[in-house]
N, C-alpha and C positions, 0 to 999 in steps of 0.2 A: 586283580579280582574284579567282577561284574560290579556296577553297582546296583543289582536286583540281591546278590549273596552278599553283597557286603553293607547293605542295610539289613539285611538278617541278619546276619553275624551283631551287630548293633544289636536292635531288637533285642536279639533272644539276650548277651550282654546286660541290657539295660532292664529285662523283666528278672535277670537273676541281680542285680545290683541293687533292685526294687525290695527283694527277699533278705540280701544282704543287710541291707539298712535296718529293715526292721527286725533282723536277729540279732545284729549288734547293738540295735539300741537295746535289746531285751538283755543280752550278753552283757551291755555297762551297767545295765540298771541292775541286772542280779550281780555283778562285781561288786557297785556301790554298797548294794545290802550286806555283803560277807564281809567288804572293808569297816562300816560303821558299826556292824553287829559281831565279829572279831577282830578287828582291826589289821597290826600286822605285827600278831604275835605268835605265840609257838602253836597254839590253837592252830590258827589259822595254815601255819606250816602243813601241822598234821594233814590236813584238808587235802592240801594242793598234793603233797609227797603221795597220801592215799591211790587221790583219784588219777595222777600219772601213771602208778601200777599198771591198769590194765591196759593203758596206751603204748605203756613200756611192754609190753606182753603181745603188745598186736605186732610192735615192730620187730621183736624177737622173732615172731612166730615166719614172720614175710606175709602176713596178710594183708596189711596196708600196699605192698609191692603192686598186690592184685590189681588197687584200681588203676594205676596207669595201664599196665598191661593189657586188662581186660577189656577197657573201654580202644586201647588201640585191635587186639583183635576184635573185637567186634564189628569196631569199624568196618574193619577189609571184609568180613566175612558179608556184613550188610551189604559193601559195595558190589558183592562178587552175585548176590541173591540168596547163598548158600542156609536157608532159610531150618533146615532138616538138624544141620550141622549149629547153629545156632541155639537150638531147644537143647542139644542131646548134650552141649559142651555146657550154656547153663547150670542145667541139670547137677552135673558131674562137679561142676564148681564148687554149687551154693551145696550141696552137701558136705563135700570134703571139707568148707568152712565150717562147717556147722558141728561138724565131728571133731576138728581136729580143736577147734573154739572153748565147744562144750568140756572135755575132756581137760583140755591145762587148766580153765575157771577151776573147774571140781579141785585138781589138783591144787591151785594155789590158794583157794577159803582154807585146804587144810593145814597147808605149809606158809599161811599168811605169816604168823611170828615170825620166821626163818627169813621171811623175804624181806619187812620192814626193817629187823635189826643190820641184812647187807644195806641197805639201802640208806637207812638212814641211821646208823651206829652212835651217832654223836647227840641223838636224842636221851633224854632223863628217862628211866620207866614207865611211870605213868606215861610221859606221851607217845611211848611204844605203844602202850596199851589201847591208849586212844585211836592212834593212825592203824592200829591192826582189825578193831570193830569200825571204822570207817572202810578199810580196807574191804572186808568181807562183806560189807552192803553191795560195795562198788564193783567187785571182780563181777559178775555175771555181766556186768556191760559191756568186757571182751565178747561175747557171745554176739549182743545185739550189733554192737559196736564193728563188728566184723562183717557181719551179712549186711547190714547198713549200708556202707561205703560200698561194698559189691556190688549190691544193687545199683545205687544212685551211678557206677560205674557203668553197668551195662546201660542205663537210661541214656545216659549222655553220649554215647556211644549211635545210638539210636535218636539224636539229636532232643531227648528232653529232658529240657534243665529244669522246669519249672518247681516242678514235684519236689528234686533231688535237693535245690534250693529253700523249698520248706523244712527240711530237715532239722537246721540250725535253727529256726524260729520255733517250731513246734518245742524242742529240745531249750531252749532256755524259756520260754513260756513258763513248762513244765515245772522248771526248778525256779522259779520265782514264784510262782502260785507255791512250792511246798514250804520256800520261805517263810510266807509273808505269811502263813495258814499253820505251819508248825515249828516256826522257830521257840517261839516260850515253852513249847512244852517238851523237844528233843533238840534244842540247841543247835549243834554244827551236823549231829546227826538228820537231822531236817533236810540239811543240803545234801550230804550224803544220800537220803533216800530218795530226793526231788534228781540228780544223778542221773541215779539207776531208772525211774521212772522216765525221766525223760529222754535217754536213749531208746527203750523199749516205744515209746510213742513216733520216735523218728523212723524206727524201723517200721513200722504196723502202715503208717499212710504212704511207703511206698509200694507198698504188696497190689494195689489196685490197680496200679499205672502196669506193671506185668502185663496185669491180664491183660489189659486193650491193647498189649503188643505180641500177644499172643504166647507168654512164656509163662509158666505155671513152676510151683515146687510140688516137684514129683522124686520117685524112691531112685530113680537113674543114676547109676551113679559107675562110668565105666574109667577106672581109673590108669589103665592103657591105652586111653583114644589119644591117637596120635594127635589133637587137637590139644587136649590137657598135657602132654608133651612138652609139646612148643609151647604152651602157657608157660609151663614150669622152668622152661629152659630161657625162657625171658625175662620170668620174673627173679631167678635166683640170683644172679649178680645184684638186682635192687635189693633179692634179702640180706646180699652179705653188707652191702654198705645202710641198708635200717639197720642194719642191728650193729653196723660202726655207731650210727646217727645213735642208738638208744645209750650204750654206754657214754658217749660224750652227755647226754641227759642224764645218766645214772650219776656222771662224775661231779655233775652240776650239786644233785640232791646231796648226795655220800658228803662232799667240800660243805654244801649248805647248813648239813644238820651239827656241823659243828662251829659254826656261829653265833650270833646270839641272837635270840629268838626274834624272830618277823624279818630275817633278811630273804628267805626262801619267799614268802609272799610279797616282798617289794619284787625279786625278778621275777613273780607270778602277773602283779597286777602289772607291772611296765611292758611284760613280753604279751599279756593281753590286746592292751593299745596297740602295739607293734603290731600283732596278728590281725587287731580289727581293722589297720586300716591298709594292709595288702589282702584282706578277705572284698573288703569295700571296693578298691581302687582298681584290684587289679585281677584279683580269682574270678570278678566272673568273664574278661576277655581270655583266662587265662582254659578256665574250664570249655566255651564255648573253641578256641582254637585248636585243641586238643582233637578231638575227630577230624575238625575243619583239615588240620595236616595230615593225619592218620589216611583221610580220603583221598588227597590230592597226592600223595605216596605209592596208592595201591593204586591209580590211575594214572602212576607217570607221569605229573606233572608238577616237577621238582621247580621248574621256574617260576610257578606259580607261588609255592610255598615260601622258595626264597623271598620273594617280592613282600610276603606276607610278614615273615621273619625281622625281615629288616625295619618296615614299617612298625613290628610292635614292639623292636627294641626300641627307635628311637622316640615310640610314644611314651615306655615304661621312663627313661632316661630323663624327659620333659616332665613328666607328672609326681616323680618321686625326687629329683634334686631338691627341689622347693620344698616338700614339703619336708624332707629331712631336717634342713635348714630350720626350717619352721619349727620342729618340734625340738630342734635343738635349743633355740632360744624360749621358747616357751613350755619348759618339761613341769618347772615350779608353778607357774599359776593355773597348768594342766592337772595336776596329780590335786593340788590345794581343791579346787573350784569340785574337781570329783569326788575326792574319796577322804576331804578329812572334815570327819563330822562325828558322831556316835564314841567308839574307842580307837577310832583311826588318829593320831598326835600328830603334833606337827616335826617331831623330830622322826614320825614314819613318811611325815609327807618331804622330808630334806632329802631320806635317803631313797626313797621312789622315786623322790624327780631325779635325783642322779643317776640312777640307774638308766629310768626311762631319756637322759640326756644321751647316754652313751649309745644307747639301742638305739638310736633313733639315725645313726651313723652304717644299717645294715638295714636300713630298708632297700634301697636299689639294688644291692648286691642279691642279696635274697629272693627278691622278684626278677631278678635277669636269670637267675639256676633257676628258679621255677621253669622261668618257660624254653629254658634250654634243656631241661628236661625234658618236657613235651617235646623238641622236635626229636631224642634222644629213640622216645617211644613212637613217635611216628615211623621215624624210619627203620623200628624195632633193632636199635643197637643198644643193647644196654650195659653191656660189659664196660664203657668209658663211665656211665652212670656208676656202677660199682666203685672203676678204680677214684675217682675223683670225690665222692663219698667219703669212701675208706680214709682217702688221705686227709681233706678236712676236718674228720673226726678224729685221728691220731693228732694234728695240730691242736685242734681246741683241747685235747684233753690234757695235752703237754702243758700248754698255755692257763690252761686252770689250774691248774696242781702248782705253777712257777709264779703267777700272780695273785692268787689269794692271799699266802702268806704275808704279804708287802701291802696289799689295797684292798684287803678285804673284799669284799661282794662287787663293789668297782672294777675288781680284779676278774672273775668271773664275765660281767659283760661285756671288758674288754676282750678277753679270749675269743666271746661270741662274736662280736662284730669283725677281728683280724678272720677269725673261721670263715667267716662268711662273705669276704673278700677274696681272701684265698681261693674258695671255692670257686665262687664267681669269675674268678680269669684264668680258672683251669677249663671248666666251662666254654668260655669263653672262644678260647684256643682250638678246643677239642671239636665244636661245631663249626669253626670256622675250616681247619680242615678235612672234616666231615662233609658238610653243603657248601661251600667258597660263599659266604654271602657276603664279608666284609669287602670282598677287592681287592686286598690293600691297606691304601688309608683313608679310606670314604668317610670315615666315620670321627675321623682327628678333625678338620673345621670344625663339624659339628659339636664336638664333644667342646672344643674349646667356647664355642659360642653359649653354649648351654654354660660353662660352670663362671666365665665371666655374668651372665645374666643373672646365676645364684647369688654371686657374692655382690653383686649388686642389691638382692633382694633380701639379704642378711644384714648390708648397713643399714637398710630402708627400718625394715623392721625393726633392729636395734634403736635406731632414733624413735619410731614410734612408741617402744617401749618406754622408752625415757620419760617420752613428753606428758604419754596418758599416766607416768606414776606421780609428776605432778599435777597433775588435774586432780585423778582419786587415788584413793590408798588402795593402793596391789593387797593388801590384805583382806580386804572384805570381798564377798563374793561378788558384787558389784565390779570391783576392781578386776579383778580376776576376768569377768566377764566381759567387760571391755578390750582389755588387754588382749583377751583370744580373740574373740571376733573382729577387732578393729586392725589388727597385726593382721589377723588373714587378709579383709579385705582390702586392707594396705597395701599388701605384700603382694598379691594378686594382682594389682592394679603397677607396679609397678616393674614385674615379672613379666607379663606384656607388655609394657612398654619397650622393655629391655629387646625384649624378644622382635618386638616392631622394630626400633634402631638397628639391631646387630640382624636384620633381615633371615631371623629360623623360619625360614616358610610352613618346618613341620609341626610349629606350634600353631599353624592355623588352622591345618587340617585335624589338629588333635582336638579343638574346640569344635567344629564344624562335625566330627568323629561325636565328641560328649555330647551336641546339641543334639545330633539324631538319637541318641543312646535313650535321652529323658525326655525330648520331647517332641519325637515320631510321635502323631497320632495314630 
């Protein structure tokens, strides 16, 4: 890669990582408020189990499929000029979402009882009743929630991230201003309608960025163009394996609601962390590579891609062993220091950090099926996307149902983290005899050098734990704060070191990579 496109590639990475931060932080701060102001009880369940529905409903439907898909044809179709074809496949898109969207919402406000008692059967009454008027606030943000991703789909497609990056900020903005404005007087419902509102404001500020690309919502809508064809014929193997992916979530809630009450929102608030920090680390090189491959595809220039490939595995590899480590040992003064204040207890905060101990073992795997996804949809094969799907969601669902009984909710994020292993080396496999990027075994020194460098960086930390719980008490926030910050920057400091001794060259370039990211002028 140039180094003129590959400080853009940077760039545009580091102004969506810019957007990142600030939705996550807005993301922990409206977490903190729901964990202190319902803590992690059956309330709170209700919440989480609701507002899943209509996510559970987009994956059903294959609309979520869309955005890979769409953002890879667009791509080709930008690379090609095909500017006519462009408008008219738009067009035909964003209505057929908007139809097929509108219509299951309608249906499911009405068939909302029916949906939460499958869903979550092991709930008492009353909290049926509750999750069902959350429930029906929330279904309409299938609607937004659908056109939403579309769009920000085609944007990035058309190389802009910026917008589509506001998304997530606008959207917890939203729902912490309806907190913090109408909690005392509508309770959880408050969050429920701050939700709904704020999908609706995520969708509304990407309608502008359209127009200056010249793409408008108009009544077009030909549902025989051989263009939405081959959408269709791309994206359907990705619907058959979301809607593996949505039952393996379904099985999670269904096991969940027969627990006892606030285990469903410890694997809410731990699978948040989780999410915030491959949204932070890694979704925006993730989003920005995505066309990047898509183009260099439709341009025949498969060498190039490779090159690119390998480079971003061994960066993800570099940046997510440690911190896994990291969050492994630090899951209790994590979950303590955030979320126990208000009605959040410390025996919520025992079972969070265990959760969150265990998830923290499915970060790398998760972020390497990410972007072997991406090259999946560049090179527009999706059918190994399906079958590799399919089969991780048949394990984890085996794997839930065989260890809950025995470990309770422990049991559960074990399933998810072997799942997501699993997947990961099906993956794995499957692009490697796809585009040949591995060689071989290019990638065994390295791999060995990196997990000696961790376990290096796991005694480090573990002694630093020690030493600051005699200085201060881990118990107070103080403690706690110490603890996190001084283990990171500990642990950093000696994760490069390691890294310097056992000669990884590619952690040089991955810092040299983050300095341009944050601080290109």
């Amino acid at each position: 890669m140039g180094e003129t496109k590959k400080a853009s590639l940077l760039f545009s990475a580091g102004g969506i990582t810019v957007c990142r931060v600030v939705a996550k932080g807005l993301a922990l701060y409206k977490q903190i408020l729901i964990a202190s102001l319902f803590g992690a009880t059956r309330l709170a369940d209700s919440f989480f189990v609701a507002t899943t529905i209509p996510e559970m409903l987009l994956g059903i439907l294959g609309i979520n499929t869309f955005r890979g898909v769409a953002t890879s044809v667009f791509a080709h179709l930008d690379a090609r000029g095909k500017q006519e074809e462009v408008q008219r496949l738009f067009s035909s898109l964003f209505n057929f979402i908007l139809i097929l969207t509108g219509v299951i919402a309608s249906l499911a406000v009405v068939f909302a009882p029916v949906i939460v008692s499958i869903i979550a059967p092991g709930f008492s009454m009353a909290d049926r009743e509750i999750t069902v008027k959350i429930t029906r606030i929330a279904l309409p943000v299938l609607v937004f929630l659908g056109l939403a991703s579309f769009i920000s789909s085609v944007l990035n497609a058309f190389h802009r991230f910026f917008v589509p990056a506001l998304m997530q900020v606008v959207l917890n903005a939203v729902m912490v201003i309806f907190i913090l404005v109408f909690h005392t007087r509508f309770g959880i419902y408050a969050v429920a309608w701050g939700f709904l509102s704020g999908h609706l404001a995520s969708l509304a500020i990407q309608l502008p960025s359209l127009r200056k690309l010249g793409l408008g919502v108009s009544t077009v809508f030909v549902p025989f163009d051989p263009l939405i064809r081959k959408s269709l014929l791309l994206a359907l193997p990705l619907f058959v394996s979301m809607f593996a992916a949505q039952l393996s979530n379904f099985s999670v809630k269904f096991l969940g609601s027969f627990l006892s009450g606030g285990k469903i929102s410890a694997l809410s608030y731990s699978g948040f962390l989780m999410s915030a920090v491959i949204v932070l680390a890694a979704e925006p090189f993730l989003i920005v590579l995505m066309p990047r491959f898509a183009n260099q595809v439709a341009l025949d220039r498969l060498d190039a891609m490779r090159s690119e490939l390998v480079k971003s595995v061994k960066m993800f590899i570099l940046l997510f062993s440690p911190l896994s480590v990291w969050f492994l040992l630090l899951s209790f003064p994590i979950v303590r220091l955030l979320f126990q204040r208000g009605v959040f207890t410390s025996e919520a905060t025992a079972i969070t950090s265990t959760v969150l101990a265990i998830l923290s073992l499915r970060l790398l795997p998760s972020v390497l099926s990410l972007l072997f996804v991406r090259v999946f949809l560049a090179i527009q094969r999706t059918t190994p996307v399906m079958w590799v799907n399919l089969s991780t969601s048949i394990v984890q669902i085996f794997l839930n149902f065989i260890l809950v009984s025995s470990l309770d909710v422990e049991g559960l994020a074990i399933a998810d983290v072997a799942a997501a292993v699993f997947q990961m080396i099906l993956f794995w496999r499957l692009v490697d005899s796809s585009v040949n990027f591995c060689k071989g075994s290019r990638f065994i020194p390295f791999l060995g050098k990196v997990i000696l460098a961790t376990s290096i960086l796991g005694v480090g930390v573990r002694f630093f734990l020690d030493l600051a719980g005699r200085v201060s008490s881990p118990e107070t926030a103080a403690g706690s704060t110490i603890a996190i910050l001084g283990s990171l920057l500990f642990g950093l400091i000696i994760y490069l070191t390691a890294s310097f001794v056992l000669k990884i060259k590619e952690s040089w370039e991955v810092i040299r990579s983050l300095k341009s990211v944050f601080f290109r002028s």
